[in-house]
ZAMARGU-4260 file (C-alpha; in steps of 0.2 Angstrom, whole numbers, plus 5000, padded with zeros to 4 digits):
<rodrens>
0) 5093/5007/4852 | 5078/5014/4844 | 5066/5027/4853 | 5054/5013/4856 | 5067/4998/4861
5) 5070/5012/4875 | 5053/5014/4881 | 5050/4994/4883 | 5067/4995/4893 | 5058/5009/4904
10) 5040/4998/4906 | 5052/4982/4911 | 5057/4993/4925 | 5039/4992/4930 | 5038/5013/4922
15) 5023/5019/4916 | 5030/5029/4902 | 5023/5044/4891 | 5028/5047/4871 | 5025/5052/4854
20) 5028/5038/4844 | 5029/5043/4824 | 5020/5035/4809 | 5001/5035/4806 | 4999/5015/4805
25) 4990/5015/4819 | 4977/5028/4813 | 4966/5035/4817 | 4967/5025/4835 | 4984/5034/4835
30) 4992/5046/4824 | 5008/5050/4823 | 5017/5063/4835 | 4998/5060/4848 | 5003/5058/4868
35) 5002/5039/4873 | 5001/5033/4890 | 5010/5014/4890 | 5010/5005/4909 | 5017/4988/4912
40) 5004/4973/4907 | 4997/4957/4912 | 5002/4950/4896 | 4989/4933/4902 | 4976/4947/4900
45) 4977/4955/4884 | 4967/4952/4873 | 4963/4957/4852 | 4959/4974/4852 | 4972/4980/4863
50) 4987/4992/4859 | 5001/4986/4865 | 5020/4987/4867 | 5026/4972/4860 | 5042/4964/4853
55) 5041/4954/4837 | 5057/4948/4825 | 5067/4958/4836 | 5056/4976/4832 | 5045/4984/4845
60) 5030/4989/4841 | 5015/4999/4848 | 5003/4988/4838 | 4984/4979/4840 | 4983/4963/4848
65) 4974/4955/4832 | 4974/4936/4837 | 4977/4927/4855 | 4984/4909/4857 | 4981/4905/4875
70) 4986/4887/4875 | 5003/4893/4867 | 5005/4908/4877 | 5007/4919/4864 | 4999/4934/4855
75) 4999/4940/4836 | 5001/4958/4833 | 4995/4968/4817 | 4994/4986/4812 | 4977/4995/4811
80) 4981/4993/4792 | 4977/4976/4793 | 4996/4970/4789 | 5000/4957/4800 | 5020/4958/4810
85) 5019/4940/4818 | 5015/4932/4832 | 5026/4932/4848 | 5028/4928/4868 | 5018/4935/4882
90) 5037/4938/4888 | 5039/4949/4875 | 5022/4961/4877 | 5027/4974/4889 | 5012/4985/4892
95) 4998/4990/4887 | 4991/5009/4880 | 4982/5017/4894 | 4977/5032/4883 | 4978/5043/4868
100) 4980/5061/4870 | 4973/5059/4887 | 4957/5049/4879 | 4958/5033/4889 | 4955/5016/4883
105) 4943/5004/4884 | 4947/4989/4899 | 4966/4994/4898 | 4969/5000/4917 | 4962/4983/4922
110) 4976/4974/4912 | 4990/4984/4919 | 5003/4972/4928 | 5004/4975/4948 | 5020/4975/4956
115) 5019/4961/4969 | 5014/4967/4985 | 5027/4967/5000 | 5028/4955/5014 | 5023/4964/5029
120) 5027/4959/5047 | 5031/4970/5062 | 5049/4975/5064 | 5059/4983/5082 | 5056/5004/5080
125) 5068/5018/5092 | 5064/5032/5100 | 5072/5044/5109 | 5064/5037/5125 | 5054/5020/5119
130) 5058/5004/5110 | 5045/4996/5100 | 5044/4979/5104 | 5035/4967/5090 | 5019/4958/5103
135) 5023/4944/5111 | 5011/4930/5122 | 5023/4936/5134 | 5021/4953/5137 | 5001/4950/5141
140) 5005/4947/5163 | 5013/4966/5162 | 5002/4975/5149 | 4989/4969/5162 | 4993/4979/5173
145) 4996/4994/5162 | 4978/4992/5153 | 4971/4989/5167 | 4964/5008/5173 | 4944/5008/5167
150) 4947/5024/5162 | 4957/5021/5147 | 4944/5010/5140 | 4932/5027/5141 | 4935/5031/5121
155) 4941/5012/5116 | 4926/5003/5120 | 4928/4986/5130 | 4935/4982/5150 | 4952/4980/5156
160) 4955/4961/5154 | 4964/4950/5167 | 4982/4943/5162 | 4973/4926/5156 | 4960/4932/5146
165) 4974/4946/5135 | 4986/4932/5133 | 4974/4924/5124 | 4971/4940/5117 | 4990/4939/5111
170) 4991/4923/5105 | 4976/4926/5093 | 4986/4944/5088 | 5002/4935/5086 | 4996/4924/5076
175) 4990/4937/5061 | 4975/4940/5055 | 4967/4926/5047 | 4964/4935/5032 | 4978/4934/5018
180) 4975/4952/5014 | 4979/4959/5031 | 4991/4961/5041 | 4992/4965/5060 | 5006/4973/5067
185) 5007/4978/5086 | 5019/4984/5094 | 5023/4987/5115 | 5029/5002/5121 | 5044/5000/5133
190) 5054/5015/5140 | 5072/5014/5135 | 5084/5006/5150 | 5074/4990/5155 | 5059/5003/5161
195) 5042/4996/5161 | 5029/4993/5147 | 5019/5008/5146 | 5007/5006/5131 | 5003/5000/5112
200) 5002/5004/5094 | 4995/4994/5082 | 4994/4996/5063 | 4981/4985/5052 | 4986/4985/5035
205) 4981/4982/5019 | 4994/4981/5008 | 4985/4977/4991 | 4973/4993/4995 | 4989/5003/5001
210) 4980/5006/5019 | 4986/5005/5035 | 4972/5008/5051 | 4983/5014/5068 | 4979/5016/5083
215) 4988/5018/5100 | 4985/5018/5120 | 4994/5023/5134 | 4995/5017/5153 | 4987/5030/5163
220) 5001/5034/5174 | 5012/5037/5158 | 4999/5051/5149 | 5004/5070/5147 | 5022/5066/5143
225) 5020/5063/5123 | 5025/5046/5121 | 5009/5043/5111 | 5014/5054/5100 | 5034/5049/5101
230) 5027/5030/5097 | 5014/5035/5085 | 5026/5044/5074 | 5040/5033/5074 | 5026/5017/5067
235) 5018/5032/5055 | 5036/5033/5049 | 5039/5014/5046 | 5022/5012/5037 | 5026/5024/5025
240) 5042/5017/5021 | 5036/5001/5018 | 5027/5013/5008 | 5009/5012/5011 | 5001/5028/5002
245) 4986/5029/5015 | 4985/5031/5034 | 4969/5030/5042 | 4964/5033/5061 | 4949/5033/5067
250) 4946/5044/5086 | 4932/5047/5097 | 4926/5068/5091 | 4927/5070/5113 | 4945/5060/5114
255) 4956/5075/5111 | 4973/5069/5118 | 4973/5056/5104 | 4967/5068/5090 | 4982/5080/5097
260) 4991/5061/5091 | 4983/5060/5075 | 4987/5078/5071 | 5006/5077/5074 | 5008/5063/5063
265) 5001/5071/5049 | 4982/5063/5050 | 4967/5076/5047 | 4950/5074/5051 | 4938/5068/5038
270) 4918/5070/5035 | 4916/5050/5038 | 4911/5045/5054 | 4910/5023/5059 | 4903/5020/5074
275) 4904/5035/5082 | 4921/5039/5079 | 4929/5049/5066 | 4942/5045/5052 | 4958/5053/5051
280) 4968/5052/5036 | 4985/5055/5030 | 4993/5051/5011 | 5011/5048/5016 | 5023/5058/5010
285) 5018/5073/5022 | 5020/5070/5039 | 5036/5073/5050 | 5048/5058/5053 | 5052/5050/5070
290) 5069/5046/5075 | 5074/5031/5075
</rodrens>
């Protein structure tokens, strides 16, 4: 197998792969020995002009796009000589040059093929002393009651709703968000041993921008004995195995119990401020790991 038959094996993994490819064919776009940068492609989206990795007759080259043939699904691929190798299969282009000694070209990162993204739903989590329940219409008559202390709506904006109104609530949640893009997971909180409810965690994500927005809340009588932060980092922990690369929180600057939360699962304060409240962020990879 030659040097680039190896690469294209590499970028069919989905790598994005860096060499030195030899031969001055390609020049002056490329001469031989210069650093290349080579991602998976959207074959559908090259288009003449583009270096690619392509297989043709059996070689593999790192050659121009010179000619598309949409309506056969297939692209020819020439030299920067003008000598013509053939035409071939969009199977058979396997990524696209990102850059030349760190020179980047032209439209290529919009090309590059995206590895599909993850179903998303929300799954049972441990603790030492909580199960995470996935929501259910029929939690909403006991998470009434533990919601219901105005005081814990002080930072999260909006009144303690009856147990008719937040099963309504539910069955709109449990449904999922009505956007394709996004995906609500929530979670109840219930104390190992068939003990009560005492809370929530939710996690809005965005799995195409790699996001996930949490947020969590505790019964009153349940506070000051760190299951916030127990429940918190045991959904932190989940989200960034999914993976997603980007947590976000956003706390009220005066709620400093739930910024104590933040802090613990690896989230920092930012300069952005949305309505009043602050964003937290972490990139995953960073943060302790619940127990699960």
């Amino acid at each position: 197998m030659g040097m680039l038959d190896a690469v294209a094996d590499r970028i069919g993994r989905g790598e994005t792969v860096e060499f030195r490819p030899a031969g001055d064919s390609m020049a002056p776009l490329i001469h031989s020995r210069q650093r290349v940068r080579v991602a998976p492609v959207d074959a559908a989206l090259v288009e003449p002009g583009d270096i690619v990795l392509a297989r043709v007759s059996g070689t593999v080259y790192l050659h121009l796009v010179s000619a598309v043939d949409t309506a056969r699904r297939r692209v020819q691929i020439a030299d920067n000589r003008g000598r013509v190798n053939g035409w071939t299969g969009r199977d058979r282009v396997f990524g696209i040059c990102l850059d030349v000694d760190g020179v980047a070209r032209p439209g290529a990162a919009a090309k590059v093929r995206r590895p599909p993204v993850p179903a998303v739903r929300a799954e049972p989590l441990s603790t030492r002393r909580m199960e995470l329940l996935p929501l259910r219409v029929g939690h909403a008559g006991e998470m009434a009651r533990v919601l219901g202390d105005p005081v814990l709506h002080e930072f999260i904006g909006g009144a303690p709703l009856a147990a008719g109104a937040l099963r309504e609530r539910y069955a709109r949640l449990a449904a999922g968000s009505p956007d394709p893009a996004v995906v609500w997971c929530n979670w109840v909180l219930r104390l190992r041993g068939d003990g009560p409810l005492v809370g929530t965690v939710q996690a809005t994500v965005t799995p195409g921008r790699d996001t996930a927005e949490t947020a969590w809340v505790i019964g009153t009588p349940w506070q000051g004995r760190g299951l916030a932060t127990e429940a918190a980092l045991a959904v932190t922990a989940w989200l960034a195995r999914l993976p997603v690369g980007l947590l976000v929180a956003h706390i009220h600057p005066d709620h400093h119990a739930s910024a104590a939360v933040a802090a613990a699962c690896g989230l920092a304060p930012t300069p952005h401020r949305e309505d009043g409240e602050i964003r937290w962020e972490r990139r995953t990879g960073s943060a302790p790991a619940a127990g699960s």
